[in-house]
C-alpha positions as CSV (number, residue, x, y, z in Angstrom):
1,X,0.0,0.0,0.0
2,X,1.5,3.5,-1.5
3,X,0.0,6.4,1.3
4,X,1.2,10.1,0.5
5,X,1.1,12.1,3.4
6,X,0.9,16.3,2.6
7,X,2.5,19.1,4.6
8,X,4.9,17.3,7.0
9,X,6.6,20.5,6.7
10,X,5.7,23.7,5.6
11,X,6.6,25.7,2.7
12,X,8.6,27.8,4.9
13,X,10.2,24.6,6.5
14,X,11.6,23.6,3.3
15,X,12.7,26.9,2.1
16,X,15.1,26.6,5.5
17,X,15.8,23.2,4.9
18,X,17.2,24.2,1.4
19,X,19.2,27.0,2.3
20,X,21.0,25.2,4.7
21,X,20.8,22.0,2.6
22,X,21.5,23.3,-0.6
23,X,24.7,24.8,0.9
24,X,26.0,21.8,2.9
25,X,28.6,19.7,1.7
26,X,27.2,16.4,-0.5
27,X,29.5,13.0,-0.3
28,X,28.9,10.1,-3.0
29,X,25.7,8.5,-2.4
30,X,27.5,5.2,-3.4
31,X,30.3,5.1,-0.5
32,X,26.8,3.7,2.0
33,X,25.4,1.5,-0.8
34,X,25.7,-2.2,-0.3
35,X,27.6,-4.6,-2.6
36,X,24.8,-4.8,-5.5
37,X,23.0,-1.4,-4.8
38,X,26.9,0.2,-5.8
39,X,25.9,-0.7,-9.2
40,X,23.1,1.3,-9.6
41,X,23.1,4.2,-7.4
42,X,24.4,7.5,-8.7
43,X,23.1,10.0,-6.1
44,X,24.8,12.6,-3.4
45,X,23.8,12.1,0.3
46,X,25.0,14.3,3.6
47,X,27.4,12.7,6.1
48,X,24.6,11.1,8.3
49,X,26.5,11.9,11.6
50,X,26.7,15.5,10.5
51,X,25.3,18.3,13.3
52,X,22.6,19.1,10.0
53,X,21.7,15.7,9.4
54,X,20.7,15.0,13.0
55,X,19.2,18.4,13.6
56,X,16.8,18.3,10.1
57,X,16.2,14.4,11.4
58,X,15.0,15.7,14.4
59,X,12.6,18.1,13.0
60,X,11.2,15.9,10.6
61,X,10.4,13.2,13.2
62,X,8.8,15.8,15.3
63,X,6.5,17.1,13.0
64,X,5.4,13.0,11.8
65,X,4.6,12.7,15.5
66,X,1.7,15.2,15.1
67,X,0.6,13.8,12.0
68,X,-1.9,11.1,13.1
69,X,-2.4,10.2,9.3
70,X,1.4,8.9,9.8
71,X,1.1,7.2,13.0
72,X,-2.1,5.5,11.8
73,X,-0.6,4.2,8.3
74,X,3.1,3.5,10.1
75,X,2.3,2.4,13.5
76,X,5.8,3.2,13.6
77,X,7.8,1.2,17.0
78,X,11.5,2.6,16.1
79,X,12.2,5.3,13.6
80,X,15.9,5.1,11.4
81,X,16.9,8.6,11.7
82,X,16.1,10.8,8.3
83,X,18.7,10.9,6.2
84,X,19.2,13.3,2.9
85,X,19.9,13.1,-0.5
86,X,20.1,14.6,-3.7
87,X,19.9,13.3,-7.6
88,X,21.5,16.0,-10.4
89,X,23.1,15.5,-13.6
90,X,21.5,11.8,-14.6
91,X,21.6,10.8,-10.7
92,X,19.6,8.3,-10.4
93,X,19.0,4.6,-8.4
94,X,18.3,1.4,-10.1
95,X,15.8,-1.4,-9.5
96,X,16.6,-2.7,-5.4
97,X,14.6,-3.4,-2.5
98,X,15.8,-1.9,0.8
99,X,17.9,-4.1,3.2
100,X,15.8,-5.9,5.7
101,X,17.7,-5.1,8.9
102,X,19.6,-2.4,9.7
103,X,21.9,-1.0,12.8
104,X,20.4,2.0,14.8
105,X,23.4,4.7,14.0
106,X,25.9,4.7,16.9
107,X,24.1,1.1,18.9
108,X,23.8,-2.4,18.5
109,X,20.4,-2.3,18.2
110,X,18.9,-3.7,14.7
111,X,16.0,-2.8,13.6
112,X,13.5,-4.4,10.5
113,X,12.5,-2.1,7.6
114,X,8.8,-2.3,7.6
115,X,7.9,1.3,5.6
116,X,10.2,3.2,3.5
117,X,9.5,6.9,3.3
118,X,10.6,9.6,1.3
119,X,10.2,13.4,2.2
120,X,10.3,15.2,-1.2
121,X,12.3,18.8,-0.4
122,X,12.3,19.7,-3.9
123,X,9.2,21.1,-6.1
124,X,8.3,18.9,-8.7
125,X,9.1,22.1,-11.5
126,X,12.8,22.6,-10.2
127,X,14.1,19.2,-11.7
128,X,12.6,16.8,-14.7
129,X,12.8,13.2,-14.1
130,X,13.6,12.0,-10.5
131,X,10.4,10.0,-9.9
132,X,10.2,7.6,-7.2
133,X,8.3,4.1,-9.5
134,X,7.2,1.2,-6.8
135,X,6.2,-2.2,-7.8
136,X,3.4,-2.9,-6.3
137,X,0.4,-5.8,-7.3
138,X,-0.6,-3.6,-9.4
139,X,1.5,-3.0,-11.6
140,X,4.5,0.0,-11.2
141,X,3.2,3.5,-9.3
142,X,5.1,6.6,-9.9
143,X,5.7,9.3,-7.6
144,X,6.5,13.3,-7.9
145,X,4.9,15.1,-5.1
146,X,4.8,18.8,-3.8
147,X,7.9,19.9,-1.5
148,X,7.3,19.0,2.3
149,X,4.8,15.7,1.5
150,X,5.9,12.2,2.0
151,X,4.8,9.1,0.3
152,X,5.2,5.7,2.1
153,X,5.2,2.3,0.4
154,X,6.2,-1.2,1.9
155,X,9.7,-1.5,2.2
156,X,9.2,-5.1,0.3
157,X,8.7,-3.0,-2.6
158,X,11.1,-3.3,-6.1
159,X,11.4,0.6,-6.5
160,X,13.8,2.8,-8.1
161,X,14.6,6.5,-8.8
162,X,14.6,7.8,-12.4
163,X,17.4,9.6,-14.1
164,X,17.1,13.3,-12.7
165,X,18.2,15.0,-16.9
166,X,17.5,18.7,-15.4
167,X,17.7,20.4,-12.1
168,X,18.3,18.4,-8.5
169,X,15.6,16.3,-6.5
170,X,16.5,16.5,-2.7
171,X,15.0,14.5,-0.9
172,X,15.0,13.3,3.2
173,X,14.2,9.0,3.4
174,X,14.2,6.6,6.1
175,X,12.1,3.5,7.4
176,X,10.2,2.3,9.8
177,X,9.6,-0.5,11.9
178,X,6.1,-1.0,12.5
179,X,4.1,-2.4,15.6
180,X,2.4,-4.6,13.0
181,X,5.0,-6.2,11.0
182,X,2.4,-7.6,7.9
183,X,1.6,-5.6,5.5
184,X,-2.1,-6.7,4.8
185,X,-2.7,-6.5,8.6
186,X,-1.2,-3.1,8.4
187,X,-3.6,-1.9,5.5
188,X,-6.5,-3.6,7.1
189,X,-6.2,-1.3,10.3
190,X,-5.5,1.6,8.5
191,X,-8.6,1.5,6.2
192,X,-10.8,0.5,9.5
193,X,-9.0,3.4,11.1
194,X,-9.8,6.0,8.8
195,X,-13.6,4.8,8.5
196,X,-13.6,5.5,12.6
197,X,-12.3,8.6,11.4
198,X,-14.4,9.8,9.1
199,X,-17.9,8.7,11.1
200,X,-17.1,10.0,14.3
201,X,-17.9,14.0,13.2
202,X,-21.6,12.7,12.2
203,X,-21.9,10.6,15.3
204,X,-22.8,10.7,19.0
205,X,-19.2,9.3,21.0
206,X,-21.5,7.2,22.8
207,X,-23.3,5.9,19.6
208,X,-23.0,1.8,20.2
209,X,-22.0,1.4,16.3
210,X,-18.9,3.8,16.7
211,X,-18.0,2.0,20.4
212,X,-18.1,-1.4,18.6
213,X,-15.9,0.0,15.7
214,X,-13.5,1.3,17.5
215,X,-13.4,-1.9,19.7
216,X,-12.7,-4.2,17.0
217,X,-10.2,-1.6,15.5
218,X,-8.3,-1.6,18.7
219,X,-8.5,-5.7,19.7
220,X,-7.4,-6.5,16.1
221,X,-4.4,-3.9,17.1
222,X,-3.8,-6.0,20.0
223,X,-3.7,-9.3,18.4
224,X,-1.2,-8.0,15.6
225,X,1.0,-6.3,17.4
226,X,4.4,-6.9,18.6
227,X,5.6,-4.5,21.4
């Protein structure tokens, strides 16, 4: 399931995102690819251990925990700090699928890729090219949203950036370890969630239809998840 989430950050946001961004200094993209992703990645990334880095990471995750559109699709139990990138001059990332585990920066403490996310910093007039294609069951959904919105897709998902031929797609990305590891299970309570959602302005709290909703939404929560 592909779930685009608008205004993460504000326009303002990403206009001081970029000015600092735009004037930070940008390392090969390919020096933190793995052994097959080398091969197809041609894209600039910030040191992740930079002072920006972590302080852009930092406001990104505290604006996605007062988006309850992200914490409903997500049900995110660890976060892998945000990390940047940028595609310019025919940058661009081949066919992969994300690695499955991954190291908490600085610990010992692995975590499993659940959601991929990508933070679009760029407008979709200042570069041509640089779309963001998932596989998905049916059949290969592109992406090229407004600066500050986020799309999230199953980190399961062949995907690939294409060639960016004018202009430079920045970008901030990172995954997620859900609550609810399945997928299905993870769509499932997200549609039921946003039904609960969408009846509760036309409803009484107390109305016994909404209490037995949001009953089954929660005890299907608690027989998924994995604390």
């Amino acid at each position: 399931m592909l779930i685009t989430i608008d205004h993460v950050l504000s326009k303002e946001q990403v206009r001081a995102f970029r000015n600092e961004l735009d004037a930070a200094q940008w390392n090969d993209g390919a020096a933190t690819a793995g052994t097959l992703a080398k091969n197809v990645k041609r894209n600039e990334q910030i040191d992740d251990a930079s002072e920006l880095c972590v302080r852009l990471g930092q406001q990104i995750l505290r604006s996605l925990a007062q988006s309850p559109q992200f914490i409903s699709a997500a049900l995110p139990r660890t976060i892998y700090p945000p990390k940047f990138n940028r595609y310019a001059g025919g940058g661009t990332y081949g066919a992969h699928v994300d690695s499955a585990l991954m190291y908490l920066p600085g610990s010992h403490q692995q975590m499993r890729t659940d959601v991929s996310a990508t933070l679009f910093l760029a407008e979709p007039d200042e570069y041509e090219g640089g779309e963001l294609e998932v596989e998905g069951p049916f059949g290969v959904q592109a992406v090229k949203l407004e600066a500050g919105d986020m799309v999230l897709y199953p980190s399961t998902s062949l995907h690939r950036v294409t060639p960016v031929t004018r202009g430079a797609r920045v970008a901030s990305f990172f995954w997620i370890e859900s609550l609810v590891a399945d997928e299905g299970e993870r769509a499932l309570l997200f549609d039921l969630d946003r039904s609960v959602q969408q009846l509760t302005p036309s409803m009484q709290p107390d109305d016994p239809r909404l209490v037995q909703l949001t009953g089954v939404y929660h005890n299907l929560l608690r027989r998924w998840a994995r604390t």
